[in-house]
C-alpha positions as CSV (number, residue, x, y, z in Angstrom):
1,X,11.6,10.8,-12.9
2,X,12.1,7.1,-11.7
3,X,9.7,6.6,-9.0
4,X,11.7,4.3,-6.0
5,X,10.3,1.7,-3.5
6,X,10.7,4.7,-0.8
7,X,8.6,7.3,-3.3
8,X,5.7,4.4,-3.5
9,X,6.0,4.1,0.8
10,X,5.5,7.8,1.2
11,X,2.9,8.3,-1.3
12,X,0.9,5.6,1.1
13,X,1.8,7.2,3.8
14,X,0.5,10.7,3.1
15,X,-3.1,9.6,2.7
16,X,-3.3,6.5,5.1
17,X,-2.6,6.3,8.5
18,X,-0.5,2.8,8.6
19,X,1.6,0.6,11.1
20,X,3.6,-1.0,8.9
21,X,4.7,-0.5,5.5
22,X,7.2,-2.2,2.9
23,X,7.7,-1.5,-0.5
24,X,10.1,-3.4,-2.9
25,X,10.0,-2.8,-7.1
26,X,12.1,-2.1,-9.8
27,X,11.0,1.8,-10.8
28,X,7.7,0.3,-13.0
29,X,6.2,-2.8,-10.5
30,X,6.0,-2.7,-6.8
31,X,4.6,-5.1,-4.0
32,X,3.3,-3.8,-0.5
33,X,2.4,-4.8,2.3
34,X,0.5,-2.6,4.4
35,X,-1.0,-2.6,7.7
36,X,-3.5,-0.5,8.4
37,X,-6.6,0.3,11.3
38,X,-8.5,1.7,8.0
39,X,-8.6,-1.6,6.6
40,X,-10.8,-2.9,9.8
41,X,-14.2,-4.3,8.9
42,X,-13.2,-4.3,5.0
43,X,-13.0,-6.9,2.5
44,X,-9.5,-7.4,0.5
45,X,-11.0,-5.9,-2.3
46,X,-12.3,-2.7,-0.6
47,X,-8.8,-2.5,1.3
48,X,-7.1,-2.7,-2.0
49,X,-9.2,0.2,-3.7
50,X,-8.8,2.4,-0.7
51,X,-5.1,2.3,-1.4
52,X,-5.6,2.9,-5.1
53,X,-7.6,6.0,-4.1
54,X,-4.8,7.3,-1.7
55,X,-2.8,6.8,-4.8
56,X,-4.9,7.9,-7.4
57,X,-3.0,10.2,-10.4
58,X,0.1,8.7,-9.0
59,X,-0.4,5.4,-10.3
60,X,0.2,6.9,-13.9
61,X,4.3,6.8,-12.8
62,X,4.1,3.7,-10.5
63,X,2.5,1.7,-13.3
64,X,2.0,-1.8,-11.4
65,X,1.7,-2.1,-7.8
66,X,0.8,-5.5,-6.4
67,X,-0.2,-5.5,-2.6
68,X,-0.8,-7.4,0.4
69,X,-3.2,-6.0,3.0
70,X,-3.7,-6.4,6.8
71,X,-5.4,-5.0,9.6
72,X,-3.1,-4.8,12.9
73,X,-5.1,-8.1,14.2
74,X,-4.7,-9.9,10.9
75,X,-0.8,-8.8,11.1
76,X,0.1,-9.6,14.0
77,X,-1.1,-13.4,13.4
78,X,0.9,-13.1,10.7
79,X,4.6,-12.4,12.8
């Protein structure tokens, strides 16, 4: 099975609570960007292995998943 951009959204969204999400890739690499309250009073890093831990066996099909990280705050700065 191919896994899609939309696969790699929903897999995010079923273990993280989010207020934004985009995914783009080509079936084996993806890039993100999430927004999320759970990424509050984290560093990059520690936002970056929660979402590998959401993830967890299902980055066996995703393969390479490159993401950018934001808490609401940090977000909306960035629009």
């Amino acid at each position: 099975m191919k896994v899609t951009p939309e696969n790699v959204r929903e897999y995010i969204l079923q273990g993280l609570e989010c207020e934004h999400v985009e995914v783009e890739g080509d079936g084996r690499h993806f890039d993100a960007v999430i927004v999320s309250k759970a990424f509050e009073g984290k560093g990059m890093l520690q936002q970056q292995r929660l979402v590998f831990q959401i993830l967890g066996d299902k980055m066996e099909v995703i393969h390479a998943l490159s993401m950018k990280t934001f808490t609401p705050q940090q977000w909306a700065v960035q629009a």
